[in-house]
Structures are given as C-alpha cells and as structure tokens.
C-alpha positions as a printed Julia matrix, in Angstrom:
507×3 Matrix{Float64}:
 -18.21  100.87   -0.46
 -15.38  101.75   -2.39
 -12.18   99.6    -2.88
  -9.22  100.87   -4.58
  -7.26   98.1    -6.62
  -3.45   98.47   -7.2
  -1.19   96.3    -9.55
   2.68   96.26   -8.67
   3.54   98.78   -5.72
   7.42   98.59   -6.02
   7.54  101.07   -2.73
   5.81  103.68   -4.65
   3.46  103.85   -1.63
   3.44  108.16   -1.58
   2.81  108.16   -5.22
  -0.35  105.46   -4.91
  -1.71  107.31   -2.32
  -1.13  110.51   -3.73
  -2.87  108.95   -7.05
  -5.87  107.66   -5.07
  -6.39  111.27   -3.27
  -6.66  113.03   -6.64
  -9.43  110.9    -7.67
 -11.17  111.36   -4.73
 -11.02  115.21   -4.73
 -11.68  114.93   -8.76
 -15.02  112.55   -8.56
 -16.4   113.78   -4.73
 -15.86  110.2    -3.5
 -13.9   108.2    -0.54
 -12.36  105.29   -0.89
 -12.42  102.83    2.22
  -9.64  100.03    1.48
  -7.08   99.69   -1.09
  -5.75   96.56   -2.21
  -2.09   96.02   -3.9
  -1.35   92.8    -5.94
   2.22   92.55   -4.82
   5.81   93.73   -5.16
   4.95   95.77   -2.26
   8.41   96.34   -0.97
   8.15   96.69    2.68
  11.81   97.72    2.95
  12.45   99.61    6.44
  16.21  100.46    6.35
  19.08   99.94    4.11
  19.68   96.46    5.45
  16.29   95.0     4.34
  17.82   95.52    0.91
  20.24   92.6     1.38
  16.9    90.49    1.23
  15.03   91.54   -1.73
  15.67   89.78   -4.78
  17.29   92.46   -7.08
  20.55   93.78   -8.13
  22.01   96.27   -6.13
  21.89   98.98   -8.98
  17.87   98.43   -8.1
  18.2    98.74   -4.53
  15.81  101.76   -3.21
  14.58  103.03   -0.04
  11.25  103.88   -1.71
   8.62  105.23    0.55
   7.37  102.72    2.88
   9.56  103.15    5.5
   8.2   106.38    6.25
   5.19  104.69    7.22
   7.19  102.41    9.69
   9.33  104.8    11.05
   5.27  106.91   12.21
   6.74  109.86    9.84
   3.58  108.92    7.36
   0.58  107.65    8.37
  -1.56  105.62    5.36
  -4.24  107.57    4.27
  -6.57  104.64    3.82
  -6.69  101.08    5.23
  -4.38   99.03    2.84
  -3.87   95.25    2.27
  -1.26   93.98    0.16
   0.28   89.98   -0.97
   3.91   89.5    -1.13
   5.28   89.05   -4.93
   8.43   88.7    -6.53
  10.85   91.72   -5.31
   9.92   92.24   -1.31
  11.82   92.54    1.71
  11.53   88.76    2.56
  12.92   89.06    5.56
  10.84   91.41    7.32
   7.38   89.36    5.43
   8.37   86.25    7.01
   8.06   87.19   10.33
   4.2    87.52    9.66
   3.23   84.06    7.92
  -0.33   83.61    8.51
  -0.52   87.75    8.24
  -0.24   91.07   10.3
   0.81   94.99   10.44
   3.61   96.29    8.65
   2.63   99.33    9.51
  -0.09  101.31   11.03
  -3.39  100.68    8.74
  -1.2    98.66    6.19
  -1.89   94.78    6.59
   0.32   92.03    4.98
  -2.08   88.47    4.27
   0.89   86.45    4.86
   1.8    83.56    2.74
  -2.11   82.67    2.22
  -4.74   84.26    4.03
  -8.27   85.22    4.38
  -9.6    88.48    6.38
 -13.46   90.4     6.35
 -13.75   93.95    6.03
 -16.87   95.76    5.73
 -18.93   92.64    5.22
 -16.58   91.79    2.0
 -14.75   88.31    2.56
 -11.36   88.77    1.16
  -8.57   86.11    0.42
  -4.99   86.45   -1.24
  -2.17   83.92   -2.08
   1.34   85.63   -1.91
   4.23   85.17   -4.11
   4.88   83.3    -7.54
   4.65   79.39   -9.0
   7.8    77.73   -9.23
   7.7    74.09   -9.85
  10.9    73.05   -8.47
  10.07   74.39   -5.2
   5.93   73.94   -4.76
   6.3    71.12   -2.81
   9.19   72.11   -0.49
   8.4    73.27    3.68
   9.34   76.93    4.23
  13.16   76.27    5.02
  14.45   79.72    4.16
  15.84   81.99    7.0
  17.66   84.93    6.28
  20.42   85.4     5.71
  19.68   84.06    2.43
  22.02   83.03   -0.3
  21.22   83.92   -3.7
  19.07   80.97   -4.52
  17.32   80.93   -0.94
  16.44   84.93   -1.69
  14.18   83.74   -4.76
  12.89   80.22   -3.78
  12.11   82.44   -0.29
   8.75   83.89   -2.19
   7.63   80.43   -4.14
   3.93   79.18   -3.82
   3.94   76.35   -1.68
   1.75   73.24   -1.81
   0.38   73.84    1.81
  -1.25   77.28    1.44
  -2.65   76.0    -1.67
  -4.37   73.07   -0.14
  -5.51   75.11    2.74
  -7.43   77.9     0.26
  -8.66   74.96   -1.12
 -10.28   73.76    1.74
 -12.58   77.08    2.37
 -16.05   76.55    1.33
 -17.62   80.13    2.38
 -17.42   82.44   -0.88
 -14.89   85.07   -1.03
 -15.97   88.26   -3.06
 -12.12   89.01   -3.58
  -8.97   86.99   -4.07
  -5.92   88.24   -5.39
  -2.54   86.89   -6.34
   0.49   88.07   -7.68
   0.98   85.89  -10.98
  -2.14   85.23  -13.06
  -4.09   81.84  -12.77
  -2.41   79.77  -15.81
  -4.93   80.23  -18.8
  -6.75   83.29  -17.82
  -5.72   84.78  -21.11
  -8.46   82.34  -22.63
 -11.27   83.96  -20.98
 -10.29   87.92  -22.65
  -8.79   89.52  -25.58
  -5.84   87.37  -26.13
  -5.06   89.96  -29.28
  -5.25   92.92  -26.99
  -2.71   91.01  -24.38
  -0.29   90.27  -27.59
  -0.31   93.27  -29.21
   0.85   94.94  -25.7
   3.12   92.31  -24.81
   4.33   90.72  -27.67
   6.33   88.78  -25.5
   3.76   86.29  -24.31
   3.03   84.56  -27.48
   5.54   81.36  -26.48
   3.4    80.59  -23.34
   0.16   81.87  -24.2
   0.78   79.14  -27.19
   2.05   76.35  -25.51
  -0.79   77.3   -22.28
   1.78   77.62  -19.99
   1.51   81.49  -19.25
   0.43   81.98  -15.67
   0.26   79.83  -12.24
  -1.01   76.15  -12.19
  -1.28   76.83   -8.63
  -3.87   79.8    -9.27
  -5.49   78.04  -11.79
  -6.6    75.46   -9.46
  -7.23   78.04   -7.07
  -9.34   79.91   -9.27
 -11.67   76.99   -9.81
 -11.97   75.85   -6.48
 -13.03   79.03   -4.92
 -14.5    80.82   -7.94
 -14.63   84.73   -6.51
 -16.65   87.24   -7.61
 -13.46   89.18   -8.42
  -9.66   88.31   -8.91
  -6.83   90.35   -9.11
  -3.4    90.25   -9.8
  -0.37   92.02  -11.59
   3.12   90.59  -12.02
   3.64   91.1   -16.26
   2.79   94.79  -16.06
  -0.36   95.49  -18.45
  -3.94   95.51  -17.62
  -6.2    92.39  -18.48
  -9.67   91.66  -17.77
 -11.46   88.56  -18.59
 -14.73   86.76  -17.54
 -14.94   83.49  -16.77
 -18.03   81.37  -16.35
 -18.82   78.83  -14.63
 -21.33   75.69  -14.56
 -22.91   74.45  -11.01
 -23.79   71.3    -9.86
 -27.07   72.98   -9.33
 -27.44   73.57  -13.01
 -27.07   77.7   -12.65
 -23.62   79.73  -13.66
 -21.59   81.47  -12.05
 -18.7    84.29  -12.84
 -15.42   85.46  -11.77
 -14.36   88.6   -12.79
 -10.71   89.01  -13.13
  -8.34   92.23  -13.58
  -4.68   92.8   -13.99
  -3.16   96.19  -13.96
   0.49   97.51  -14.51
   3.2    99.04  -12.14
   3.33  102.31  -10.64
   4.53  104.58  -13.38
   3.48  108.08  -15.26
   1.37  106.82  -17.96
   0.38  103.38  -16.97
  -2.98  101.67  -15.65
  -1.73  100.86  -12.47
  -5.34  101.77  -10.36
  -8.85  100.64  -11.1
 -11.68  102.35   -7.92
 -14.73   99.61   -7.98
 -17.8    99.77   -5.82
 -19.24   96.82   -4.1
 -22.22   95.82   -1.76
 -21.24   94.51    0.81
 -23.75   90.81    1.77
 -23.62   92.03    5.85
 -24.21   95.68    6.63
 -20.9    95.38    9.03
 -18.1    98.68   10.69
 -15.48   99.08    8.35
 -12.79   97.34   10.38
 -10.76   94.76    9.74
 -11.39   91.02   10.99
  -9.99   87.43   11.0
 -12.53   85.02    9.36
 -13.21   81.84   11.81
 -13.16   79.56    8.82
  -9.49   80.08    7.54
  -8.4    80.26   11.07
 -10.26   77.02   11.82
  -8.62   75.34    8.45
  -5.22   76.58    9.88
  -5.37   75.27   13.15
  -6.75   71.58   11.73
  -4.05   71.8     9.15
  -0.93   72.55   11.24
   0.1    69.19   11.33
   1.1    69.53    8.1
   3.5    72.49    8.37
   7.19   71.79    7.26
  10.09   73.9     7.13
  12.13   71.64    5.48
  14.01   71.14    2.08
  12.34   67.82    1.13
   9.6    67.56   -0.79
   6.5    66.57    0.92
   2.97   66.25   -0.36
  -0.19   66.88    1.17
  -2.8    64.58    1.56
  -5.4    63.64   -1.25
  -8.13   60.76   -2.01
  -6.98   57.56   -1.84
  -4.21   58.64    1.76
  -4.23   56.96    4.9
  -4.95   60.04    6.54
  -7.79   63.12    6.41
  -7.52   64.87    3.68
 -11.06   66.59    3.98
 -10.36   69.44    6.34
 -14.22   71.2     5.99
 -14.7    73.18    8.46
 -17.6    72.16   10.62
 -20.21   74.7    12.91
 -18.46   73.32   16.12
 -15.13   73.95   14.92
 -16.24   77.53   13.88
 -17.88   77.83   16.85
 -14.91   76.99   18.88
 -12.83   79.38   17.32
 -15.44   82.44   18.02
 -15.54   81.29   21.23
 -11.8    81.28   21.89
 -11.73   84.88   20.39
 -14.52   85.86   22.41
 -16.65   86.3    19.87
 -14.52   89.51   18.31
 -12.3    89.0    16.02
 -11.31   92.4    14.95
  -8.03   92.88   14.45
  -6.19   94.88   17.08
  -3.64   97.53   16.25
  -1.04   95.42   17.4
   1.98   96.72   15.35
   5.48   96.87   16.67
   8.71   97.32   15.15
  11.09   94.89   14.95
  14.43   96.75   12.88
  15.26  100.14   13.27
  13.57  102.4    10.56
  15.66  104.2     8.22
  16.99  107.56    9.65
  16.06  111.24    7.55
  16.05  113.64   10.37
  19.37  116.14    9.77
  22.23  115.87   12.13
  20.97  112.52   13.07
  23.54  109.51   11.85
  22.4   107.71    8.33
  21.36  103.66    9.03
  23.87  101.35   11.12
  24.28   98.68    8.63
  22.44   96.0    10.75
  23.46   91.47   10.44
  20.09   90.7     8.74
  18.36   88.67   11.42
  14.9    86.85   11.63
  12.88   87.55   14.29
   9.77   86.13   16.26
   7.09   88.98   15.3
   4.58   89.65   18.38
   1.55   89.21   16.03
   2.45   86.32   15.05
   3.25   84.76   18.42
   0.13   85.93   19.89
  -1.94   84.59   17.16
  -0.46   81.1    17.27
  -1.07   80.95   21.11
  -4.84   81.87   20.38
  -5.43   79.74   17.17
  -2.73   76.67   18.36
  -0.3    77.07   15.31
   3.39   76.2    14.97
   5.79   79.71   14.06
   7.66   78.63   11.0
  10.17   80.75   12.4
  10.46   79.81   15.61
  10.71   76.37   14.3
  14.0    77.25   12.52
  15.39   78.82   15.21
  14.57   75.94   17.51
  16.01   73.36   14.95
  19.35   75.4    15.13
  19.49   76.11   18.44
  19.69   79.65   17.96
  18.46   81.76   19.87
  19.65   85.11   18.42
  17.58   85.64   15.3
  20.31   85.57   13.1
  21.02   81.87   11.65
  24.15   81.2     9.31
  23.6    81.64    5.76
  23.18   78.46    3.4
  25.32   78.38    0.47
  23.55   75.55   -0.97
  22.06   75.37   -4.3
  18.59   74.94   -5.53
  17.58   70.82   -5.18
  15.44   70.29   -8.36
  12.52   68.04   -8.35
  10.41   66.7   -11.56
   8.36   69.92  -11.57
   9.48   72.28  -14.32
   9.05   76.22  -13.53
   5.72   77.64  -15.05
   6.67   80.99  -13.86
   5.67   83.48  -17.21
   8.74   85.59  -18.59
   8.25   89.4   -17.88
  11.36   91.67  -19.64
   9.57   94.82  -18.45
  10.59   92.9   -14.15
  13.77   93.54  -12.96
  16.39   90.94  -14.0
  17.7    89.65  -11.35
  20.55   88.08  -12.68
  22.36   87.34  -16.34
  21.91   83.78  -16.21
  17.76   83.13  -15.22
  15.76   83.91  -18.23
  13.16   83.81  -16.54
  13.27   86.63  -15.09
  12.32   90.31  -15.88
  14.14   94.07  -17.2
  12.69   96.97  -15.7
  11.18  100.01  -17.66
  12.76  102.81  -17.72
  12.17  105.54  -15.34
  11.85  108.13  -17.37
   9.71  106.3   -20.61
   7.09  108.93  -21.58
   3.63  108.36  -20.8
   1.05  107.67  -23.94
   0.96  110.32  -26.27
  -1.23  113.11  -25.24
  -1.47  112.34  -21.19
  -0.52  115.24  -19.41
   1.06  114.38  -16.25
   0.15  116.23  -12.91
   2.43  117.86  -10.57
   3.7   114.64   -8.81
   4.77  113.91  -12.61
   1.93  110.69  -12.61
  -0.54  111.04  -15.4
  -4.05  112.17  -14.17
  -5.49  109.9   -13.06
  -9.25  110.47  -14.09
  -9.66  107.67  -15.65
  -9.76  105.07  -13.3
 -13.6   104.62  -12.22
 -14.87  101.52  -13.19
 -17.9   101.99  -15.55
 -21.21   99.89  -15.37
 -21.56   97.63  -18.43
 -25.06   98.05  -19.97
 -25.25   94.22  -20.2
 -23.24   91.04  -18.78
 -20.67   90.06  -21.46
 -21.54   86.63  -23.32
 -17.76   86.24  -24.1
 -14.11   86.76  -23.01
 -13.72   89.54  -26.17
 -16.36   91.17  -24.24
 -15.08   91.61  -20.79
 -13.54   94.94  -21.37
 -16.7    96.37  -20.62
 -16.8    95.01  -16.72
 -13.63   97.37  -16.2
 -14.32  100.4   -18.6
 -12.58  103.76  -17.65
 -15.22  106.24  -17.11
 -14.27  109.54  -19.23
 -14.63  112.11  -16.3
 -13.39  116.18  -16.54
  -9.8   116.52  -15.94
  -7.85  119.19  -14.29
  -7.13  120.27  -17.92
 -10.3   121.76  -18.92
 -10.03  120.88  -22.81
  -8.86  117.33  -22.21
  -9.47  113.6   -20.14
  -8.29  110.64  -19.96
  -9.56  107.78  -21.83
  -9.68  104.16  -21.63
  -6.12  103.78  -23.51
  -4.5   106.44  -21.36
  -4.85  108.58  -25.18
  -6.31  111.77  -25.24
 -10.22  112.38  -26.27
 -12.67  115.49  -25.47
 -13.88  115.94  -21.92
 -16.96  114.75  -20.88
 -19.22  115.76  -18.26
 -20.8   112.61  -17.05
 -22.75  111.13  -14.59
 -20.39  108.73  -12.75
 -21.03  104.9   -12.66
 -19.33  102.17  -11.25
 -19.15   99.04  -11.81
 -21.83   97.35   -9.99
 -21.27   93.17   -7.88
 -21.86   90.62  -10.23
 -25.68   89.29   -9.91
C-alpha cells in the first residue's frame, strides 16, 4: 500500500494532487491515501475567509472549494488535521471528525480512523500554553483573539490519545513534538532555518503536548509540518519488556516550486482489510467514557490524574469494545455522508459572484448522527443551547485572551504568515515567486518535478539521530528531462535508471 504524505496544504489542493499524479505516471505506481499535516484551508466561499487567522492581503479562495462545490472530485482518498491558518468555522462543525468533501476526511480536533488495515491517529492544531487547559468556548463569529485561541491544543484530546493502548502505525500533528530535533541532524535543521537556534537551545522548540503524546503512543511513524523544512529523526525506545522500539518521524515544507513538500512511503498493512475508511471502536469507546469531561467554557479545567477522587484510567475494556461494535452493527465503515452546510463559492459565467454570508455555526449532520450512535455531547450544540440561540449565528465576543501560568511554547516560524504586527510569535510568508533550488526545472504546472519523492530503503537501521536521513532518502529516478533528476537536496545530479525501493515498516 502506498500512502502519500503532505506537509502544509495552504489550499493548494489542485497543485498536490496534480504533484502526486506525476509521480504516479513517472514511477508506474498508485497511491491509495494521502495524508496532509495541516494548514489545509477548507475555505468554501469568500465568507469562510472572515474565520481564518490571516490578514486580509492573504485571504485566497485557493482550490478546495472546487471540491465542495462537486466541480472537482479528489483523485485519491485524503485525510488531513487542522493547523494554524484554516477555515475554523467550517472545522468546528466536525469535532470528533467527518467529510469536507467527497473522499477528503477532516480527524477533528483528535481522532483515530483504520484504513486498509493501517491504524491511523492525528491531533489538530498548535500548543499554546495560555489556552491548553481551557473548554472549546469559541463560536464564530470570532474576534481577533477567539480566531487564534479557536485552533489551540486542548488538555482533553490530549488525555483522550493518551488513553489508547492499541498501536497506531501513523500519527500526525501539525507542530513537532517539543525536542524531536534531538533525535536528527540538529546542524542540518540550523543551517536551513537559522532561526531555530533560540528554542532548539533553550529545548523549547516544538509542542509539550506532542511530546507527551509521542511517548505515550510511540507510532511507527509521525508526521508533521508547521516550520516549513523537512526533518527526519529516529527515536528509540526502551520496553518494560526489555526490547526497543522506534518511531520514525518526518517533517516536510509547504506547497511551493522547489520545496519538499511530498514524501510516497509503502507500508504493510498487519490485517489484509478493503481499502475503505473506518472508525476504530477503541477511540470511539474512550470518547464516549470520556464525555463527561467535555467543556466549552473559558475557565481552566484539568483533567483527572493519580491521586483524583474520580477515574482517571479510562482503558478501554473487551465489553466496552464490544458494545460499541455491537451498536454499529458490527460495520463501522464510514458512510459517504457529506452534506453542505454554506453555499460554495460561485465560477460559472453569468451566474452572480458569492452573497457575502453572517458567518454562522452550524450543527453538521455527521456530527449529530455520530453523537446519537456513540452518546457524545456536540460542542456546538452546547453553545448554542447555552445562548439560547437557535440560529447558528451567536454574537461575537470582544473579549481578550484570559492568561493562565502556562507560557506559549508555540516555535517562531518567519517563513508563516504574520498574522499581526504585534505577536512575534507568529510567522512571514515566502514569497510566491522565490525560485526553486538552483538547477530544478519546474514542470508545466510551474512545481518542480517531482521525481524525487520515493522513499528509499535504508541498507541498515540507523544507530543514531545523524543517521536517520537514510529512513526518508529521495530515490534518484529518470525525470521528464532526459539529461537530468532530482536529488535528495532538490539540486541537480545525473539521471539514474534505478530499480525503485521504498522504504519498507519498521521491524
């Protein structure tokens, strides 16, 4: 099975896929599911823009809505996290997950789904401390602190990941896990993003949420994106049972000419199972034993630990997981359940441009039907119960930011957008037009061919992080220019005719 891996989309969804299609045709292969490490950008119409964190002078349509409106249809099966720049409004209606579009699935704010036998989890968003413990009180219309705080990590999804106790082959997140940058070539990282050397001194680069995450769950892969540069590293770890252990982890860039933005890996499946996508019974069974603990308030509240009153040990036992398979009837495949819920954005001629539409929240049809099934509170419907609203559009809140005594660990990026003049910790863009690296010729769609991305094999498991370039090698393959390739730097070298290999599941 093939899986295609995706750093930040920004709504370059035609270009990705376009991307993905040209390796295909150029290596003979198919790819069967591609995953995108946030800043997906589900934006549908010109109002949806009112809800992404950016400046206006940012503001695009992209290309997603063209899948919304039916114009498009993906390609291939894609799942995606929420990041830092997203159309919150429209991602909030699906919290525990669902179709933004036909074959394009959203995880929610945490989530775990099965595809192929591969067991798949994702935490969306970024760490902020002052808002990690906080219930999920935004509503759109938001104000201009509510439109950031809107994609924080909270505390609950964190604790509920950290409940699973099935292995996960994949999990991905937008920012990295704090300290990954110990575990690879920290002089590679520095000399591309000189930037860094602050936090990666001082450990605070990356997500103390992730962190934890990452040693809780220990995947076979992780994947992320957020600072815009591609990053592997290996870490190892020690059993109770005396063996080891890995986690492979990869970062890749943004969508843009010239960058490593893709990476195509092969893995073997542990079930022989359709290619469809499924709930897992364990997350849902941790969700519906957690709900109690749902908030979608301001305050801070704090979820239970060793030493509480109450259970704080939320294992999920065979007659809970039994339960849930029965209540599914034993399939839980994932209908095609999409509907719209804004009007897309209009192209056809002669037909009137977008009606500037009051930014509303609504109660998503997914999501209601899975909370009837599973027995979960809707955030949303929460907040429009608490205001007695019953339109989908609540008043905006003006108010600002309540601090606690958790400081922001959020890593500086200047190559993000800035959002504003006064956050520094916020990012610049690039610039549209920056040249790819010397010597890439870029193809028709004016990308950079993108030959390169295969994963090679590594002749032998790396015994440390200065090794771990060689789990996510690019494969030198024959490019549409007969005299030239890609290689592993995006630079120039001689074509090679080789045998392709990919990298293989860790042992």
């Amino acid at each position: 099975m093939l899986i295609a891996v995706e750093g930040c989309c920004h709504g370059e969804l035609d270009k990705i896929y376009e991307t993905i299609q040209h390796a295909e045709q150029q290596n003979d292969i198919k790819v069967d599911l591609l995953l995108i490490c946030g800043d997906f950008q589900a934006v549908r119409n010109k109002s949806d823009l009112a809800s992404m964190a950016v400046p206006v002078k940012y503001q695009k349509l992209n290309t997603f809505y063209k899948y919304y409106s039916g114009e498009k249809v993906a390609p291939i099966l894609t799942m995606f996290i929420g990041g830092n720049h997203e159309a919150s409004n429209y991602l909030q209606e699906l919290p525990y997950g669902g179709w933004v579009a036909p074959k394009i699935y959203y995880m929610g704010y945490a989530g775990v789904v099965n595809f192929g036998g591969l067991r798949i989890g994702g935490l969306s968003g970024i760490f902020k401390g002052q808002d990690y413990h906080k219930g999920h009180f935004e509503c759109p219309p938001y104000n201009e602190s509510t439109k950031r705080s809107v994609y924080h990590v909270r505390n609950l999804e964190v604790f509920r990941l950290k409940q699973l106790r099935q292995s996960l082959d994949i999990f991905m997140s937008h920012d990295w896990p704090r300290g990954i940058y110990e575990y690879g070539s920290v002089a590679e990282l520095l000399r591309r993003k000189r930037f860094l050397a602050d936090e990666v001194s001082t450990g605070t680069l990356g997500s103390p949420a992730a962190e934890e995450l990452l040693y809780a769950l220990k995947p076979d892969y992780w994947f992320a994106a957020h600072l815009h540069v591609k990053f592997p590293a290996l870490v190892e770890f020690e059993l109770n049972n005396g063996k080891t252990k890995s986690t492979k982890f990869l970062a890749l860039d943004k969508c843009l000419p010239g960058r490593q933005f893709l990476q195509i890996l092969e893995m073997n499946p542990r079930e022989n199972e359709t290619k469809d996508l499924r709930l897992d019974a364990e997350w849902l069974s941790i969700l519906r034993s957690t709900n109690h603990l749902l908030s979608v308030s301001r305050t801070n509240s704090y979820m239970p630990g060793i030493g509480s009153n109450e259970r704080f040990d939320f294992t999920v036992t065979k007659d809970e997981l039994d339960e849930i398979c029965s209540d599914f009837g034993g399939n839980l495949r994932l209908p095609d359940n999409f509907v719209q819920t804004a009007t897309p954005h209009n192209t056809v001629p002669g037909k009137s441009a977008d009606v500037c539409e009051k930014t509303a929240v609504h109660v998503n049809a997914q999501t209601a039907l899975l909370c009837e099934m599973v027995g979960l509170s809707n955030p949303v419907a929460l907040l429009l119960n608490r205001s007695g609203n019953t339109s989908g559009i609540l008043p905006a809140d003006n108010s600002d930011f309540v601090d606690s005594t958790f400081t922001s660990s959020s890593s500086f990026n200047p190559e993000e957008i800035s959002l504003d003049d006064c956050e520094n910790d916020d990012e610049v863009p690039d610039k549209e037009d920056d040249p790819p690296c010397p010597g890439v010729r870029r193809s028709a769609s004016g990308f950079s061919n993108p030959g390169e991305i295969l994963l090679g094999k590594p002749e032998e498991k790396a015994s440390s992080g200065e090794d771990c370039e060689s789990f996510f090698p690019q494969v030198k393959r024959q490019s549409l220019d007969p005299q030239t390739s890609l290689g592993e730097t995006g630079n120039c070298v001689k074509a090679q005719e080789t045998e392709t290999e990919i990298i293989s599941p860790p042992g």
